[in-house]
C-alpha positions in Angstrom: 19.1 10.0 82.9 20.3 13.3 83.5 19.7 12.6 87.5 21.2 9.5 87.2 24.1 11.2 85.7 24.2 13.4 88.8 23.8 11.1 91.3 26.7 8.6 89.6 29.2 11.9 89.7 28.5 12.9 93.2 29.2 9.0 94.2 32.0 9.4 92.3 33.4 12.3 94.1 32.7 10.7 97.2 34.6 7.9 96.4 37.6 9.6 95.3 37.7 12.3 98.2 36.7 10.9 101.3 36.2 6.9 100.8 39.5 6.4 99.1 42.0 8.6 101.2 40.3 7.7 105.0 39.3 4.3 104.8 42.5 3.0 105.2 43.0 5.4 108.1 40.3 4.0 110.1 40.4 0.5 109.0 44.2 0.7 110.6 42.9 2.6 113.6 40.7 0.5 114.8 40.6 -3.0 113.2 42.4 -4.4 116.0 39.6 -3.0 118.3 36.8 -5.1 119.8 34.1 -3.5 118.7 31.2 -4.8 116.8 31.7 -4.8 113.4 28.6 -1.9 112.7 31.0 0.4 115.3 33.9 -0.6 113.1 32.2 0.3 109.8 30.7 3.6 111.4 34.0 4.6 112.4 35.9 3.9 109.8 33.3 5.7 107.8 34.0 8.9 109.9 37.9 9.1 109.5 37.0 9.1 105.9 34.8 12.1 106.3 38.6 14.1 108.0 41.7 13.1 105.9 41.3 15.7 103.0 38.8 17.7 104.5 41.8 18.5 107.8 44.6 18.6 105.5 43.3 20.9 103.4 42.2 23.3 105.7 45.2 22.7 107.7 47.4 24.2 104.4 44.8 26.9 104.0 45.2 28.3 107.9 48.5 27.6 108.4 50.5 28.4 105.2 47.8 30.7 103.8 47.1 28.5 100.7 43.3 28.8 99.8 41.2 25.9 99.6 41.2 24.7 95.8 39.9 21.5 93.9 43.3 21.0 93.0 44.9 21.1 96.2 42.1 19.0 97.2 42.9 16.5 94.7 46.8 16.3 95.2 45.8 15.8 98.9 43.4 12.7 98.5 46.3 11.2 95.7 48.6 11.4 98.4 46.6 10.2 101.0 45.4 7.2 99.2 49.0 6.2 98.0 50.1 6.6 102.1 47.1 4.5 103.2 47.1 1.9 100.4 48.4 -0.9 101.8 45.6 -0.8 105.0 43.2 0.1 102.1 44.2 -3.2 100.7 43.9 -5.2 104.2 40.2 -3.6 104.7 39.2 -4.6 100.7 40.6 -8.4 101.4 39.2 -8.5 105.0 35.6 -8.0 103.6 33.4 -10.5 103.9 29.9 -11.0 102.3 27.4 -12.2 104.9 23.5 -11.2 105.9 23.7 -8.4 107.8 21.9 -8.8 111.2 19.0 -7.1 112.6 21.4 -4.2 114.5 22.7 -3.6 111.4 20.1 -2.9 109.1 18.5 -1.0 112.0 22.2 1.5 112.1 21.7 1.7 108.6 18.5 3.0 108.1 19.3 5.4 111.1 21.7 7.0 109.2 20.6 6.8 106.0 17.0 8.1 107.5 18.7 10.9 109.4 21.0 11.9 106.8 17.5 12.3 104.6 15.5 14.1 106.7 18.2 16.8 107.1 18.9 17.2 102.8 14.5 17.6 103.0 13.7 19.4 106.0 17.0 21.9 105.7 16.7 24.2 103.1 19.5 26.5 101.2 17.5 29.6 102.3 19.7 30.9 105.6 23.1 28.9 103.3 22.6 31.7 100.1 21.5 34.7 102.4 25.2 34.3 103.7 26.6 33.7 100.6 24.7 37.3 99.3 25.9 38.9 101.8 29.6 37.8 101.3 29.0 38.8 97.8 27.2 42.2 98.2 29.3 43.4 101.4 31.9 40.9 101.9 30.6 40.2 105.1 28.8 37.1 106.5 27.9 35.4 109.7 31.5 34.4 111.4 31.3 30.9 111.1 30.4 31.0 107.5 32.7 34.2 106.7 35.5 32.1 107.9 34.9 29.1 105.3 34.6 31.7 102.8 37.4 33.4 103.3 39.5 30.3 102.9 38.3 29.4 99.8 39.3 29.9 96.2 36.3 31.4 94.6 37.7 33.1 91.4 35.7 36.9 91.3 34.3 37.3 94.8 35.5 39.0 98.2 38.9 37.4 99.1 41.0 37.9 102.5 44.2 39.8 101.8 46.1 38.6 104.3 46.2 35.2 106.3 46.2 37.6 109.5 42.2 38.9 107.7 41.3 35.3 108.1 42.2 35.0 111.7 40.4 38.2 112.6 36.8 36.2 111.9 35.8 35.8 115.2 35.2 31.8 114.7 37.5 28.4 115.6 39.3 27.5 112.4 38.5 23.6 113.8 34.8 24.2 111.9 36.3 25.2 108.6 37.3 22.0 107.1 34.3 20.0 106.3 32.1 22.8 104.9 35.1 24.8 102.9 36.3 21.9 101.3 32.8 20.4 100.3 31.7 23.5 98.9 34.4 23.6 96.8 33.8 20.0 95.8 30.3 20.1 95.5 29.2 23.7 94.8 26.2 25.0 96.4 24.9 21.3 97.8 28.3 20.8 99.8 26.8 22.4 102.9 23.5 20.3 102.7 25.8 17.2 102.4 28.1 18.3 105.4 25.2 18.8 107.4 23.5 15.3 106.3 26.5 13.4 107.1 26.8 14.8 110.7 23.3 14.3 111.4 23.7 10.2 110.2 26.8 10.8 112.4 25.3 12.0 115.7 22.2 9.4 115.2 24.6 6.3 114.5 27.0 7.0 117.4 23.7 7.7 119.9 22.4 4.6 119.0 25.7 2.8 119.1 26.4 4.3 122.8 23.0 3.9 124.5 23.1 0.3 122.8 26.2 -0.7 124.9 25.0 1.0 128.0 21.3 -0.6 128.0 21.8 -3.6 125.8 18.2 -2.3 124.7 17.6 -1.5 121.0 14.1 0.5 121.8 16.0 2.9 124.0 19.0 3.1 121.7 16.2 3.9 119.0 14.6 6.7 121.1 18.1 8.1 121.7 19.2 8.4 118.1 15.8 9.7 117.1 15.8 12.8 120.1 19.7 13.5 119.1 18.7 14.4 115.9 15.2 15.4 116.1 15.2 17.7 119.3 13.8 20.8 119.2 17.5 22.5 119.2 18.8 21.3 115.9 15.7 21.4 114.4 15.6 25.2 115.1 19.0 25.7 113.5 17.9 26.1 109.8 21.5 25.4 108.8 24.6 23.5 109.9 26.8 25.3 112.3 29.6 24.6 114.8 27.7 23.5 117.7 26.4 20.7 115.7 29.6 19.5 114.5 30.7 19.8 117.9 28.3 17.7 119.3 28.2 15.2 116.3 32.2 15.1 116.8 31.8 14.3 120.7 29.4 12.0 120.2 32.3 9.7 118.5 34.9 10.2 121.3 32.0 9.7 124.4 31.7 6.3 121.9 35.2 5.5 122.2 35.4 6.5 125.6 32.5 4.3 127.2 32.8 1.2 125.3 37.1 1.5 126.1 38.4 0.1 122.7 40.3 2.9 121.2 44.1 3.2 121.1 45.7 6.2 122.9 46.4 7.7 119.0 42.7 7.6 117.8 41.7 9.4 121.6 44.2 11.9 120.6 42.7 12.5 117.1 39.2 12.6 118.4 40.3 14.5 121.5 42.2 17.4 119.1 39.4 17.6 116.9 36.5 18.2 119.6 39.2 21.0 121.4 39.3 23.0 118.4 35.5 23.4 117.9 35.2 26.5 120.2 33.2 25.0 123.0 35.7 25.5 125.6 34.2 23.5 128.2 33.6 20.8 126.3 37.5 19.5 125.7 37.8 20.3 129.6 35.0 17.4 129.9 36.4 15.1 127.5 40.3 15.5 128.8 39.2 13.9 131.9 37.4 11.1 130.2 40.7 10.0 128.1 42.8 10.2 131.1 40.2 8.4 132.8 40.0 5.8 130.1 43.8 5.8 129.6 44.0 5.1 133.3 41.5 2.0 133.4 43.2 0.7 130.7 46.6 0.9 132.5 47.5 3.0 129.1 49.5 5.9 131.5 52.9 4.7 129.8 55.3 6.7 128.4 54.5 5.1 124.7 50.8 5.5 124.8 51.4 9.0 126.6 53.1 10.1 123.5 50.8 8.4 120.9 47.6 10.0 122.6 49.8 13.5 122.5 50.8 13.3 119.1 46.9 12.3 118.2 46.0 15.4 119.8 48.8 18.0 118.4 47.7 17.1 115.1 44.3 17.7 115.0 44.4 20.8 117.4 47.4 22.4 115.2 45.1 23.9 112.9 44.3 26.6 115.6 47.7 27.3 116.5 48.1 30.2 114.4 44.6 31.7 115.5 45.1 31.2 119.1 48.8 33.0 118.8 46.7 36.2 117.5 43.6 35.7 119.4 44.0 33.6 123.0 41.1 32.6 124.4 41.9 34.5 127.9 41.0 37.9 128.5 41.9 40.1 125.7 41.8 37.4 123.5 39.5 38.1 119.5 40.7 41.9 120.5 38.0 42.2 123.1 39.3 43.5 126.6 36.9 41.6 128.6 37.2 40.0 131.8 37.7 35.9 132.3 34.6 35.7 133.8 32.4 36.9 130.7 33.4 34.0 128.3 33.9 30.3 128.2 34.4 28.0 129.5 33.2 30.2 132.5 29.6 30.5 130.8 28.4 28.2 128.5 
């Protein structure tokens, strides 16, 4: 009972931070779209993984709030009550109906990929970092940054919003793993890192699927994107797998050509301020590609797809002003051939 108890909570807190406040997001990005109705779902699904999550982390890095449980929860009130009325259009839209075979199969690639991460991961390399933050208030980057943006009543805090920004990392990581370990405690990393995982399986499947039309190949994609010997090798979650989870969604969008110019924004924002600096290079050229195609290069959808991509990218902003990535940039005097996007 006492798991059961567990299990119901954690549902619950699901519910009310990430279903709730995004679902209504996505189901008004892209209901209009084409796509298969599994694409829609797993999309949808995704924007509900961002809405607190970004804001959050947006107030944190940018007006130097921490990350608390109550700024989380004033965030997903707000966020539901903006996004209610699509929230209502997605609950009356549903329709119960036998799912088909494609269906069943997304689903148990995700659920079977977001499984095998929570058992084969463990929280070994996840508490080393947090004893080190504790014992010398000092950490590996990416997770030093997360820490430092959080409220955590009695351990090592930044001083200063400029401390934070000196953490040699991309604020663009910060928001899924900050907020859900300050929603879930000690498992929120675990979860983050099981929900990318079902993330980059679903949308491999979902793109080789569309190019192939076969569902063994689409199979053996999702199962190498998330069982190759790279992320296996990564004991815990870090950027480059958000980064490629993340892309995977846009290259989605991108092939099968159904997004609006304001979701490629989004998605385009959100994979730019990851850190890999070649990779939003790559993906500008496939939405202006795909904006082209689509005869989209309008002043209108121009400024939708722009918009999209200020928001999501404005949580670096402040970073970037202290820390460019060019030559001198994270206080190193290097030249611009030493760093990316020049080498990988």
């Amino acid at each position: 009972m006492l798991m059961l108890g567990k299990v119901f909570k954690i549902l619950l807190l699901i519910e009310f931070f990430y279903v709730l406040p995004g679902i209504g997001l996505g189901y008004w990005l892209f209901a209009k779209s084409d796509l298969p109705t599994r694409a829609k779902v797993a999309l949808t699904l995704f924007v509900s993984m961002l809405v607190v999550p970004f804001t959050a982390a947006w107030i944190a890095l940018m007006l130097g709030q921490l990350i608390r449980l109550q700024i989380l929860m004033n965030v997903a009130a707000v966020a539901t009550l903006i996004f209610i009325i699509p929230l209502w259009r997605w609950f009356r839209s549903l329709r119960l109906a036998l799912p088909k075979l494609d269906d069943l199969l997304l689903l148990c690639i995700a659920g079977g990929s977001a499984a095998f991460y929570v058992v084969f991961h463990t929280q070994d390399e996840l508490m080393f970092q947090v004893y080190s933050w504790i014992l010398r208030n000092d950490a590996y980057c990416f997770y030093l940054m997360i820490f430092k943006t959080m409220a955590a009543p009695g351990l090592p805090q930044a001083e200063s919003l400029e401390q934070i920004h000196k953490i040699i990392s991309t604020p663009g990581n910060v928001p899924w793993p900050a907020t859900a370990l300050v929603i879930f405690k000690k498992y929120g990393i675990h979860g983050v890192h099981a929900a990318f995982a079902a993330t980059l399986a679903c949308f491999s499947y979902l793109s080789v699927h569309h190019l192939l039309k076969k569902r063994a190949y689409a199979l053996i994609a999702a199962a190498f994107a998330v069982l190759n010997p790279f992320v296996l090798n990564t004991p815990v979650l870090d950027r480059n797998f958000i980064a490629l989870a993340t892309s995977s969604v846009l290259f989605y969008l991108l092939i099968t050509q159904s997004a609006g110019p304001l979701a490629l924004g989004l998605l385009l924002g959100l994979v730019s301020g990851m850190g890999l600096r070649f990779l939003p290079i790559l993906m500008v050229f496939g939405v202006g590609l795909s904006m082209y195609q689509r005869k989209l290069l309008k002043p209108w959808p121009i400024v939708l797809a722009v918009f999209g991509f200020a928001v999501t990218f404005s949580i670096n902003l402040r970073h970037l002003a202290l820390y460019p990535p060019l030559p001198g940039g994270q206080g190193e005097q290097i030249s611009l051939f030493t760093r990316a996007p020049f080498l990988p």
